[in-house]
PAMI-410222 format. One record per residue (C-alpha): residue in one letter; residue number from 1; x, y, z. Coordinates in pm, 1 decimal. Layout:
BEGIN
A;NUM;X;Y;Z;
...
***
This chain:
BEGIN
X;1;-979.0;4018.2;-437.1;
X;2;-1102.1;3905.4;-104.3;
X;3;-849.0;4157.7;143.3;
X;4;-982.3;4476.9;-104.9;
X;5;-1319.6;4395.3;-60.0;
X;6;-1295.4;4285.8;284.9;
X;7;-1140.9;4564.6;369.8;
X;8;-1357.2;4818.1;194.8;
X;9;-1686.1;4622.3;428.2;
X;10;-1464.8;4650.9;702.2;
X;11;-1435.3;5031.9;668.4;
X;12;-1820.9;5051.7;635.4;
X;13;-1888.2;4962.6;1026.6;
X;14;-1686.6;4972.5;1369.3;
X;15;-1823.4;4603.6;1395.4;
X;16;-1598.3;4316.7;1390.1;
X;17;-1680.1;4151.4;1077.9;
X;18;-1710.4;3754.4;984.3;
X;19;-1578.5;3590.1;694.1;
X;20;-1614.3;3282.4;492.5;
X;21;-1384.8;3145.0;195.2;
X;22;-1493.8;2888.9;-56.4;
X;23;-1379.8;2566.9;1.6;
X;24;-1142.1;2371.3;-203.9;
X;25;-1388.8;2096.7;-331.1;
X;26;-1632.3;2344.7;-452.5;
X;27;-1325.2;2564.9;-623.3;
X;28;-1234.5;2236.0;-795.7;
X;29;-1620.3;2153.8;-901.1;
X;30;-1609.1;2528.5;-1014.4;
X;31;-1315.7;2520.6;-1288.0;
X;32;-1222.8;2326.2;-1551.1;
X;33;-983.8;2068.1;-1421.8;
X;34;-682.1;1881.5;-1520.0;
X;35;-765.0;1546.6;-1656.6;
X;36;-413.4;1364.8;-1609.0;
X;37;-425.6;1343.0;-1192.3;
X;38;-655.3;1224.4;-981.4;
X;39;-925.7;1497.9;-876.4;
X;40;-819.0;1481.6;-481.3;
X;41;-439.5;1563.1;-611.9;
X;42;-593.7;1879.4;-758.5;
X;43;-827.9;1944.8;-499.4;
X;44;-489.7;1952.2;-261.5;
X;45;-334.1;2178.0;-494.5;
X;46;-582.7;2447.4;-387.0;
X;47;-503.5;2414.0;-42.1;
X;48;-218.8;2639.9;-43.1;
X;49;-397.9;2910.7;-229.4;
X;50;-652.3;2897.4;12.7;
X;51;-338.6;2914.3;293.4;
X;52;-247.0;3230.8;151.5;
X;53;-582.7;3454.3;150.6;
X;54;-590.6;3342.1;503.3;
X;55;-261.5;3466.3;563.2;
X;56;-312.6;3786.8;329.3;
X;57;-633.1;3861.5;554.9;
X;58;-478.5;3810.6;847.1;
X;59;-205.4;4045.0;764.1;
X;60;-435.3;4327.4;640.7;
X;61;-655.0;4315.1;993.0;
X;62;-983.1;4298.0;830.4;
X;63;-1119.6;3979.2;930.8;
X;64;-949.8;3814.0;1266.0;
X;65;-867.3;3478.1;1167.7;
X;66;-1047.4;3322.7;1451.1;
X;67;-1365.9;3456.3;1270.2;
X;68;-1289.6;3325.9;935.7;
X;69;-1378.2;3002.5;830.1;
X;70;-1374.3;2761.3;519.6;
X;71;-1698.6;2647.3;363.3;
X;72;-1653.5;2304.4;311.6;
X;73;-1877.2;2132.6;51.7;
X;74;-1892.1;1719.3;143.5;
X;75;-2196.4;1703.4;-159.2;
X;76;-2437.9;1595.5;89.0;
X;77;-2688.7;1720.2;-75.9;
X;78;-2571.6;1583.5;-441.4;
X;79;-2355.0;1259.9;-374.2;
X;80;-2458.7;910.1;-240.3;
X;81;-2345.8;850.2;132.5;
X;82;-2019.3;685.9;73.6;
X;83;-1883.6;972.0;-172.7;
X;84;-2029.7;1203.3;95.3;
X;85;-1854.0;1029.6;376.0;
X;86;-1549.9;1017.8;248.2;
X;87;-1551.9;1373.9;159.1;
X;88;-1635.6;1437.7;525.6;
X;89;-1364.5;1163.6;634.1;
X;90;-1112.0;1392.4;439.1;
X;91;-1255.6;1727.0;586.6;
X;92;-1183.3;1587.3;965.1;
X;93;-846.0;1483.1;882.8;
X;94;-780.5;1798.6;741.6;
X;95;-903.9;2022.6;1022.8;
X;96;-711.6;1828.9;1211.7;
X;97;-356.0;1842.4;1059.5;
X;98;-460.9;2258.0;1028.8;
X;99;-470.8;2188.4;1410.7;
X;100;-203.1;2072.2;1492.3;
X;101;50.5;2235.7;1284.5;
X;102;-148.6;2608.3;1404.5;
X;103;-82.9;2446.4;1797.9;
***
């Protein structure tokens, strides 16, 4: 759903157009989840769904990937700190294994 109605924006302007996919904590807080893992095991399972719209975008040319980004959702707003910075803890070692596998 995201390429058809990126590209359909895209065609609307000669800009170059940003883009933003939800994050896979807030996907997770969003659905109704399985109740025989733990809820970072699920939240992981998103991760590759989320690998392919990037890759789907890419491929289509409406949003350049280096102006896409994932909103990430720590729950700084709705968690205690230590919930929150773990979330965060887990955001920064993510972003940095998607660095260094992208080079």
């Amino acid at each position: 759903m995201t390429v058809a109605w990126s590209a359909w924006a895209q065609a609307l302007t000669t800009r170059p157009m940003k883009g933003m996919l939800t994050g896979p904590v807030t996907v997770q807080k969003w659905s109704f989840v399985r109740d025989d893992q733990p809820l970072a095991e699920t939240t992981l399972q998103l991760a590759p769904a989320l690998r392919d719209e990037v890759r789907d975008l890419e491929a289509a040319a409406c949003i350049p990937v280096g102006r896409l980004w994932v909103n990430p959702d720590c729950g700084s707003k709705t968690r205690d700190w230590p919930e929150t910075r773990a979330a965060l803890a887990k955001m920064v070692q993510a972003a940095r294994a998607a660095r260094a596998r992208l080079g």
